[in-house]
C-alpha positions as MATLAB code, in Angstrom:
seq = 'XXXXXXXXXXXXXXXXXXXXXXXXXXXXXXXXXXXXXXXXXXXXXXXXXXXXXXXXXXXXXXXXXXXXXXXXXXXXXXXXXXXXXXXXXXXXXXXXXXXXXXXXXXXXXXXXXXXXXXXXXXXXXXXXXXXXXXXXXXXXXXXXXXXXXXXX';
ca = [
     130.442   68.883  141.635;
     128.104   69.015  144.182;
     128.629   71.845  146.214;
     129.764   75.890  145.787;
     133.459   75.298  146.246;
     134.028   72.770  143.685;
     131.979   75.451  141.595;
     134.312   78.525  142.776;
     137.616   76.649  142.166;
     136.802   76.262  138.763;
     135.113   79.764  138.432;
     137.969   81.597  139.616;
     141.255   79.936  137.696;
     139.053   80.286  134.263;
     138.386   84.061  134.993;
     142.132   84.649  135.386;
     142.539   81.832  132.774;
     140.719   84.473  130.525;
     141.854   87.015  131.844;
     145.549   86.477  131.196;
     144.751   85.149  127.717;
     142.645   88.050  126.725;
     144.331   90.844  128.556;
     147.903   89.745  129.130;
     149.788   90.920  132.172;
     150.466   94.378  131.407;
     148.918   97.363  129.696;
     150.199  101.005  129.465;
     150.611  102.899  132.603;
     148.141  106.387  132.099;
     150.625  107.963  135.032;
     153.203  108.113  132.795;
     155.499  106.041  135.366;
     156.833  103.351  133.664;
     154.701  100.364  135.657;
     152.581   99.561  133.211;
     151.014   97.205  135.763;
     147.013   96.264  135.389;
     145.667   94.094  137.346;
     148.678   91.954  137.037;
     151.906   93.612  137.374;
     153.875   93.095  140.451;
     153.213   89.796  142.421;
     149.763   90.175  142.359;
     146.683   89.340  140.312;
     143.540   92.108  141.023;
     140.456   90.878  140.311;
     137.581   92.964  141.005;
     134.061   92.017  142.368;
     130.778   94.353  142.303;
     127.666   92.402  144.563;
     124.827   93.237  146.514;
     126.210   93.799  149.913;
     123.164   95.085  151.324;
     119.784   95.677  149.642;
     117.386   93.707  148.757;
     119.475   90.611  147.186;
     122.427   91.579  150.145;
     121.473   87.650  151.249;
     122.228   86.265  147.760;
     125.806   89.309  147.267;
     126.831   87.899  150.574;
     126.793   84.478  150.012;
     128.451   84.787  146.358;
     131.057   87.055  147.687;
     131.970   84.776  150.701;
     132.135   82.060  147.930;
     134.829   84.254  146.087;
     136.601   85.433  149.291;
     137.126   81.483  150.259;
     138.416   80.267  146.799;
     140.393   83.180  146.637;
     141.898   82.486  150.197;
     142.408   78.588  148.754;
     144.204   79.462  145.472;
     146.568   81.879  147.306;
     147.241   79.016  150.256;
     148.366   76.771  147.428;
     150.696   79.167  145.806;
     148.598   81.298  143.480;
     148.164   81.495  140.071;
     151.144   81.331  138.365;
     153.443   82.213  141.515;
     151.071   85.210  142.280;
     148.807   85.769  144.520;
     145.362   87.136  143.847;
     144.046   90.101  145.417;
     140.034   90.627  145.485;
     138.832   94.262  144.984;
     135.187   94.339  145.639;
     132.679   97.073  145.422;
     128.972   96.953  146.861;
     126.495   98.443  144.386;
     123.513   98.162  146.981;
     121.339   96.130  145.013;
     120.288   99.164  143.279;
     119.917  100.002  139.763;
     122.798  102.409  138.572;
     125.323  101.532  141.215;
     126.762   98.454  139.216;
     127.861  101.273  136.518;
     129.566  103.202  139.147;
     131.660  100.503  141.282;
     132.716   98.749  137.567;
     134.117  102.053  136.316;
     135.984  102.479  139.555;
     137.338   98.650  139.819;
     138.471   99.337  136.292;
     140.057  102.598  136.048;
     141.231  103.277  139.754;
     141.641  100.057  140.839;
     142.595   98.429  137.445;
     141.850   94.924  137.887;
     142.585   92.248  134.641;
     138.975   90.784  135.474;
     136.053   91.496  137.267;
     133.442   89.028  138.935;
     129.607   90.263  138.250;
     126.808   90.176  139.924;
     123.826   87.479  141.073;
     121.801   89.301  139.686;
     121.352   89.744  135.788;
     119.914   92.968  135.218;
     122.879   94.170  137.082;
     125.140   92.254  135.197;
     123.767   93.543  132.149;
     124.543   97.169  133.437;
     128.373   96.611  134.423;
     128.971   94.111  130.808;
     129.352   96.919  128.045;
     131.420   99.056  130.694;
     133.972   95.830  130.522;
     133.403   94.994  127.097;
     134.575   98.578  125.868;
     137.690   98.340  128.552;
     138.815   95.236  127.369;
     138.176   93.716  130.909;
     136.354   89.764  131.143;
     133.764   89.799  133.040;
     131.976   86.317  134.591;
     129.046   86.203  137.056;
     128.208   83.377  139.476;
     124.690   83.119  138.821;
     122.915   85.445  136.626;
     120.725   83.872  134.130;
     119.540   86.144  131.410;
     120.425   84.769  127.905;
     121.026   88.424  126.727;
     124.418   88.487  128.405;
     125.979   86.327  126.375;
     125.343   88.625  123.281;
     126.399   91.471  125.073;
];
């Protein structure tokens, strides 16, 4: 493995590896309609991503979520995952403290994705983990590096 996209074709089938054994394919509707589609009902996988877009670390958000947008655009050319496709959701928190809380709630309650794809940056990570954790919802980041996540 010597290059990003032999990294991002084996980061993105484990998140919705673990995301389909943790969360299954279906969880209550709250509308009361009868989908009970998250993240994967229908013929389509959402997986959410929150990055730095712009800001400070926008370079490093870009580059991550360009990654993502390419393996995403691969797995889908060669059928999907489990005959679906996979739809990316993604949020820019700004590279600003606070905005990783925001964009997570919204991939996860209004967007309801079955995973969500964190951040380069660990601190920002660490904000948007216990929002997952208490929704049920795996989270995996590309590159952050703080041990503390992994007790989180």
């Amino acid at each position: 493995m010597n290059d990003w996209r032999d990294r991002m074709w084996l980061t993105l089938p484990a998140v919705l590896g673990a995301a389909l054994t943790l969360c299954g394919c279906s969880k209550e509707s709250d509308s009361g309609s009868g989908t009970g589609s998250a993240g994967g009902g229908g013929d389509m996988f959402k997986v959410g991503e929150f990055a730095s877009l712009t800001g400070k670390e926008a370079t490093f958000g870009q580059m991550s979520h360009h990654g993502t947008q390419l393996a995403i655009e691969e797995v889908n050319a060669a059928g999907g995952v489990l005959g679906k496709k996979v739809q990316l959701i993604y949020e820019d928190d700004q590279s600003k403290a606070g905005e990783p809380a925001t964009v997570v709630k919204k991939l996860i309650s209004r967007d309801r994705v079955m995973a969500v794809l964190g951040e380069v940056a660990s601190s920002r990570s660490m904000e948007a983990a216990p929002i997952c954790q208490q929704n049920k919802i795996p989270m995996i980041s590309p590159s952050s590096t703080n041990v503390k996540l992994t007790d989180m």
